[in-house]
C-alpha positions in Angstrom: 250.7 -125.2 27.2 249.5 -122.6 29.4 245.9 -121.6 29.9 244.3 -118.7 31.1 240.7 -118.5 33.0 239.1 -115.3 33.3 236.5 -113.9 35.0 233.0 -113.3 34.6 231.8 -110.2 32.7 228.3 -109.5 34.4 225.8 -107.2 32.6 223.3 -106.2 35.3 220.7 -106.8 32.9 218.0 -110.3 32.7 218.0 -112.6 30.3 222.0 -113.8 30.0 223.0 -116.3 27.8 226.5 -117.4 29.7 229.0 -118.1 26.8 232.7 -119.6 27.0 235.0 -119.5 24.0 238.3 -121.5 23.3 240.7 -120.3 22.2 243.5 -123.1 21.4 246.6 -124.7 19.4 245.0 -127.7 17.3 247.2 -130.5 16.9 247.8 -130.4 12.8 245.4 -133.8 11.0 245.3 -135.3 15.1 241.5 -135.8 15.9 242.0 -137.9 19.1 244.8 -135.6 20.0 242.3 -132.2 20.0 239.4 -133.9 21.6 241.5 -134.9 24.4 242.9 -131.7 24.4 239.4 -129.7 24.5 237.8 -132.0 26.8 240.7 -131.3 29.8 239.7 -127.2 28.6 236.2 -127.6 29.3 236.7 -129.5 32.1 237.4 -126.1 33.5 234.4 -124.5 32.3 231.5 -123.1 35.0 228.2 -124.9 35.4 226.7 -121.3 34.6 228.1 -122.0 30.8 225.3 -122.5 28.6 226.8 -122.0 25.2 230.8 -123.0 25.1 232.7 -122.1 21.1 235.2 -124.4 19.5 237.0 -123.1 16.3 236.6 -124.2 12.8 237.8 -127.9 12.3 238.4 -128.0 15.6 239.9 -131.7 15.3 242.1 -131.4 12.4 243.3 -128.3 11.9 242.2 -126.1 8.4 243.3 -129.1 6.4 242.3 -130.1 2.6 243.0 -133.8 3.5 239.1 -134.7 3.8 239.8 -137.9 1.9 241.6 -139.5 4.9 240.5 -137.2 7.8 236.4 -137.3 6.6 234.1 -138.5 9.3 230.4 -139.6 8.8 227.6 -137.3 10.2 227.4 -139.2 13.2 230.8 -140.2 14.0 233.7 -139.8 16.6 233.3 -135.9 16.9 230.1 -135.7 16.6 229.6 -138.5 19.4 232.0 -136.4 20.9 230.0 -133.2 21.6 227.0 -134.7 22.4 228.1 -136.5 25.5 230.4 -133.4 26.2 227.0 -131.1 25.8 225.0 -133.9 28.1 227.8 -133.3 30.5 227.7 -130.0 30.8 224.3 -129.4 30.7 225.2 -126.1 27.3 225.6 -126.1 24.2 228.5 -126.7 21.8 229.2 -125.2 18.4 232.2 -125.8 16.4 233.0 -127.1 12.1 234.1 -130.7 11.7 235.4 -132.3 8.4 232.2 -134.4 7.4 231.8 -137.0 4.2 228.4 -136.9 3.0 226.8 -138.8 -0.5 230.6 -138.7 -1.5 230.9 -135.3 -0.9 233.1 -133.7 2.0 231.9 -130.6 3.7 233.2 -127.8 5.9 230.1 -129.0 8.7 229.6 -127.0 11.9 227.0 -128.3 14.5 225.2 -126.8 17.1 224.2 -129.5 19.7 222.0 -128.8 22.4 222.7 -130.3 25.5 219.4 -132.6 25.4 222.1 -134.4 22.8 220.0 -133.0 19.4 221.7 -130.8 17.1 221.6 -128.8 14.3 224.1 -128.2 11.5 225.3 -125.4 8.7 227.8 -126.1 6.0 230.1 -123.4 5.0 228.6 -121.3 2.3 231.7 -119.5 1.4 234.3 -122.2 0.8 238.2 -120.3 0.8 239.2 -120.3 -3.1 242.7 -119.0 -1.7 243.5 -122.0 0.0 241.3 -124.3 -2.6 238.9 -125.0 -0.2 236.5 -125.2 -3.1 238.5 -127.6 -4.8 237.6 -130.1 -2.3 234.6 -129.7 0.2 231.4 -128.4 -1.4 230.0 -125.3 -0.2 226.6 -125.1 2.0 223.5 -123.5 0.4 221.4 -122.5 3.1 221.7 -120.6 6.4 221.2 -121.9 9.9 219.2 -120.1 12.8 219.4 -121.4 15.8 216.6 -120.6 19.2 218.1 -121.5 22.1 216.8 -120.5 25.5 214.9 -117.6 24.1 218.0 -116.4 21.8 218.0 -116.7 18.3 221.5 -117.5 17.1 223.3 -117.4 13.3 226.4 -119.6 13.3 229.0 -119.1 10.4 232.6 -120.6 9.6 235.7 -118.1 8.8 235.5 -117.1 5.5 231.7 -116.0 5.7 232.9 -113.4 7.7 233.8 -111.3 4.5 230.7 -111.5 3.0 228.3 -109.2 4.8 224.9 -109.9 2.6 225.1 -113.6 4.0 225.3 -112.3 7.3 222.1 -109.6 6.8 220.2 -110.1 9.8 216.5 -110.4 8.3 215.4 -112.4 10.8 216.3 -110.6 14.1 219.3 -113.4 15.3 220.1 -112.0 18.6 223.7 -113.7 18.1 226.0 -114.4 15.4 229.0 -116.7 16.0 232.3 -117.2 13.7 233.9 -120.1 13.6 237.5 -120.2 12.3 240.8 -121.1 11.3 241.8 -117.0 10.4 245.7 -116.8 9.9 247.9 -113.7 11.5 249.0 -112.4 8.3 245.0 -111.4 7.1 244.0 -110.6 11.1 243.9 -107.1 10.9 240.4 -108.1 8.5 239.3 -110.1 11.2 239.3 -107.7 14.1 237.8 -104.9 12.0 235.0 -107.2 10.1 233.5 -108.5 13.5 233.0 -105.5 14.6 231.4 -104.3 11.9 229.3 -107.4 11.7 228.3 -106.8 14.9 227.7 -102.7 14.4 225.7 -103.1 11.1 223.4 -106.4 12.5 223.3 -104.6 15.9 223.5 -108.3 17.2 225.8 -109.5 19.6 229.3 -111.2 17.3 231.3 -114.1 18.5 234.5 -114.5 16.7 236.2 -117.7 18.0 239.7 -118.2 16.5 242.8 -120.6 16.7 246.1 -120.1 17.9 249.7 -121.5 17.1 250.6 -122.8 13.6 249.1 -125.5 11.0 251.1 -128.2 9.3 250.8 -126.3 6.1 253.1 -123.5 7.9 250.5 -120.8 8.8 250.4 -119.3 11.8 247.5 -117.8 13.6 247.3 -115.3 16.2 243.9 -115.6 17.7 242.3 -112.4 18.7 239.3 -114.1 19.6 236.6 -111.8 20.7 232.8 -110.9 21.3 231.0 -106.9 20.7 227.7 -105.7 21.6 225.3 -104.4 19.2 227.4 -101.3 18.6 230.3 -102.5 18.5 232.0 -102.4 22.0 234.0 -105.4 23.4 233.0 -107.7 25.7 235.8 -109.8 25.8 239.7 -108.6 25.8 241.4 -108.2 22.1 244.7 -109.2 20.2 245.4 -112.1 22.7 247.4 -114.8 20.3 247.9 -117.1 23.9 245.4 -119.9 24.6 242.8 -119.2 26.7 239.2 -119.5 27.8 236.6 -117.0 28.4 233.3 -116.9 30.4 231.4 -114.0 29.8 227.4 -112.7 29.4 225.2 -111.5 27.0 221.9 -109.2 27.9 218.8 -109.9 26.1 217.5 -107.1 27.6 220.0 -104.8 26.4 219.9 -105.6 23.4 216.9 -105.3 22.8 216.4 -101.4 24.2 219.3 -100.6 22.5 217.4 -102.0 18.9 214.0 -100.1 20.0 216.2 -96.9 21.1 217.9 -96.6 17.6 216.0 -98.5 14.9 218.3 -99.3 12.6 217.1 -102.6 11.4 214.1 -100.8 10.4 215.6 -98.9 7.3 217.2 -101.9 6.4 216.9 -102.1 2.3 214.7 -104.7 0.9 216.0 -107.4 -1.0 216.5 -111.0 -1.5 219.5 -113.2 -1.7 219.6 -115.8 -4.8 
């Protein structure tokens, strides 16, 4: 399978935060199988990485099978991404298939590379594919602070709800994790850019490629916008690849003091 480096996108700004996303075709219900597979991709990744993206049940696939694909919290994968996150001296985000108190959740972890980690369940679980039916939905938001950034990490579906996105707590980054399929794309690529516009926060949206074992085929279209919206990152690539790029603290934040938007934010609270 082919795979495409590209090059740096410097912002001559301080304060980066050096992010690479992958953007691959999962081996359908093979864990050993996709964690070989990702560890020969980030093999290829800079030492300047301090943040690297994996998709949404990046072992598996988007698969309902939890009952024989399940792992504990601290099990293969999760083993997995510490010592790959030691290795590389960043970061690794990506949602695993976790059994929990006899429940099964749609679990993304954020381990830092000192080996800790931190972890978000999937609030919106995907009633179209009965996802509900089967892994039980998250209840509480994650923030992450890493090296000065304050990052919100959320799984596919929680893209289309933008109150669960509502920046109240000035997150300088918010990441999607998914398994989005071609036919609903078009939702993806306009919905992370307005996640990005209306949080004016940097927006990750790392995707899959290829097709599942249930027959759906996805198309990528990985990408990453600035706080209004512009791309850092190319669009509508459905090949694998992996992307290095930077993020400015600096201006993000000028551009947030410049306009104020987050300031006439309305005033509410989610239940």
């Amino acid at each position: 399978m082919a795979q495409l480096y590209t090059n740096f996108i410097f912002l001559s700004m301080d304060e980066k935060l050096n992010v690479a996303i992958i953007q691959a075709e999962l081996e359908w219900e093979h864990i050993d199988a996709n964690l070989e597979m990702f560890s020969e991709k980030i093999k290829g990744i800079s030492e300047k990485a301090e943040l690297i993206v994996l998709p949404e049940m990046f072992t598996t696939g988007f698969s309902m099978n939890a009952e024989n694909l399940a792992e504990e919290t601290e099990g293969k994968t999760l083993n997995w991404m510490i010592k790959t996150a030691k290795h590389k001296n960043a970061a690794i985000t990506g949602s695993v298939i976790i059994k929990e108190n006899g429940a099964y959740y749609n679990r993304l972890f954020f381990v830092f590379p000192d080996g800790n980690y931190k972890n978000y369940d999937k609030r919106h679980t995907f009633t179209l594919a009965k996802e509900h039916l089967t892994y039980t939905a998250g209840k509480d938001r994650l923030i992450v602070e890493y090296k000065g950034w304050k990052i919100c990490p959320l799984v596919c579906y929680d893209l289309r709800f933008p109150v669960w996105a509502r920046n109240t707590e000035d997150y300088d980054v918010l990441i999607y994790v998914a398994n989005w399929p071609e036919k609903r794309v078009n939702a993806w690529d306009a919905l992370l850019k307005a996640r990005a516009i209306e949080n004016m926060s940097y927006c990750i949206g790392l995707n899959r490629t290829g097709e599942d074992g249930d027959g759906y085929v996805y198309n990528g279209h990985s990408a990453a916008y600035d706080v209004l919206g512009n791309a850092i990152t190319g669009l509508d690539r459905a090949e694998e690849f992996v992307e290095e790029f930077e993020l400015s603290k600096q201006a993000l934040m000028e551009t947030r003091d410049k306009l104020k938007f987050l300031q006439d934010r309305d005033a509410f609270s989610l239940e």
